[in-house]
C-alpha positions as CSV (number, residue, x, y, z in Angstrom):
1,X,189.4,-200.2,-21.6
2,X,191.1,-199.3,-18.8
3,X,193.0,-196.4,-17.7
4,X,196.3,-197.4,-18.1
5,X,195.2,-198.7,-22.0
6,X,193.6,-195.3,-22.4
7,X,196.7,-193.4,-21.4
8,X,199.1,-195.9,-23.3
9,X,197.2,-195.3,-26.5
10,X,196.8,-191.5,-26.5
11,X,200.7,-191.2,-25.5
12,X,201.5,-193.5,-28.4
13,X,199.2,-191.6,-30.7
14,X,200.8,-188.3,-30.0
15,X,204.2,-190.1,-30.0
16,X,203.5,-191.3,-33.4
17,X,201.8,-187.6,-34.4
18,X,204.9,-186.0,-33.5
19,X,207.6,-188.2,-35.0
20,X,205.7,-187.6,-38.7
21,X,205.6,-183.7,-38.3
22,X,209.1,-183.6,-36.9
23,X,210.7,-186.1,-40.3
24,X,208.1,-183.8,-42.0
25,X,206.0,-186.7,-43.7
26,X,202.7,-184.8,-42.5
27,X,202.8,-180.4,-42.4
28,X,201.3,-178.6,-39.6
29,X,198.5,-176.6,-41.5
30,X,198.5,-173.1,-40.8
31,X,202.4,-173.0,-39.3
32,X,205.3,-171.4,-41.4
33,X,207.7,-174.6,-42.1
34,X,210.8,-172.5,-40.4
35,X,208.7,-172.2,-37.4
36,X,208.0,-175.4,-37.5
37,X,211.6,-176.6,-37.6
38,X,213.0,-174.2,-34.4
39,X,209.9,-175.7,-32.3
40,X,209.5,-179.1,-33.0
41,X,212.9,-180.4,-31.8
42,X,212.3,-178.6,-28.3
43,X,208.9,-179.4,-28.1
44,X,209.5,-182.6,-25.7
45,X,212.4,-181.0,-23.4
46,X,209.6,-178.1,-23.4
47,X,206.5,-180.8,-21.9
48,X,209.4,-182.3,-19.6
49,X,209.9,-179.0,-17.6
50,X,206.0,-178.2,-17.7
51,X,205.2,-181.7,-16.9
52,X,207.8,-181.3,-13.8
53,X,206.8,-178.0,-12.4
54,X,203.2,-179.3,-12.6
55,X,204.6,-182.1,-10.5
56,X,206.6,-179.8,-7.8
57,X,203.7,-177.5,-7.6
58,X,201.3,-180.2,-7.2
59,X,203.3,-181.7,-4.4
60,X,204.1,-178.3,-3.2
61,X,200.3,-177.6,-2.7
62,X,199.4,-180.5,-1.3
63,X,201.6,-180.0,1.6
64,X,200.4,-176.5,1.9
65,X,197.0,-177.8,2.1
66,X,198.0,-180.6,4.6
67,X,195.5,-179.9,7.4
68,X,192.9,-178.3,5.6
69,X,190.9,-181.5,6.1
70,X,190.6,-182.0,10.2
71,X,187.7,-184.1,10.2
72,X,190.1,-186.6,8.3
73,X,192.9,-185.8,10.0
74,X,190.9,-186.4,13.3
75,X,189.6,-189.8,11.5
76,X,193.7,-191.1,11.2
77,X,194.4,-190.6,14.5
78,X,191.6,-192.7,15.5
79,X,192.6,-195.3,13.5
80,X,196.3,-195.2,14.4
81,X,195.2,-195.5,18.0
82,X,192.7,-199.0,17.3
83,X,195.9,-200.1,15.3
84,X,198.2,-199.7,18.1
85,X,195.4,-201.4,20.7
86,X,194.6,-204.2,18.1
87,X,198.6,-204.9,18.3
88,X,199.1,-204.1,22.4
89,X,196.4,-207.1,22.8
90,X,198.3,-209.2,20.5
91,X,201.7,-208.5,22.7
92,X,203.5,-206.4,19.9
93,X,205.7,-203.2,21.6
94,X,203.8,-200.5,19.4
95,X,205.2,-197.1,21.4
């Protein structure tokens, strides 16, 4: 099973989880039923916003963190510069 199949089958799983609590053919043990009604209809804006910040902070630290890594960053360059001799020799205008 691959990756993709694993995450298509949990997000359908929790897809179908969710729209049986929220028509209320399954009860959330433990959870008062008026709770239950003022959460569940915000509950997917809710994992929208967390799934977004996630996403801005992710991005945010990678760029923080950009040259953090020099031996790799030392490693492009290198290749860059055998790219742009590979396509001098061929008689490409690389600069």
């Amino acid at each position: 099973m691959t990756r993709a199949q694993r995450v298509g089958s949990l997000a359908a799983l929790i897809t179908v989880s969710y729209v049986l609590v929220f028509f209320q053919v399954l009860s959330i043990p433990f959870v008062d039923e008026g709770v239950a009604e003022q959460i569940l209809p915000v509950l997917p804006w809710w994992l929208l916003v967390a799934f977004g910040s996630y996403s801005l902070w992710s991005l945010g630290w990678g760029l923080v963190t950009f040259r953090d890594c020099p031996e790799a960053y030392e490693e492009l360059l290198v290749e860059i510069s055998q790219a742009k001799n590979e396509l001098r020799t061929k008689g490409v205008s690389v600069d």
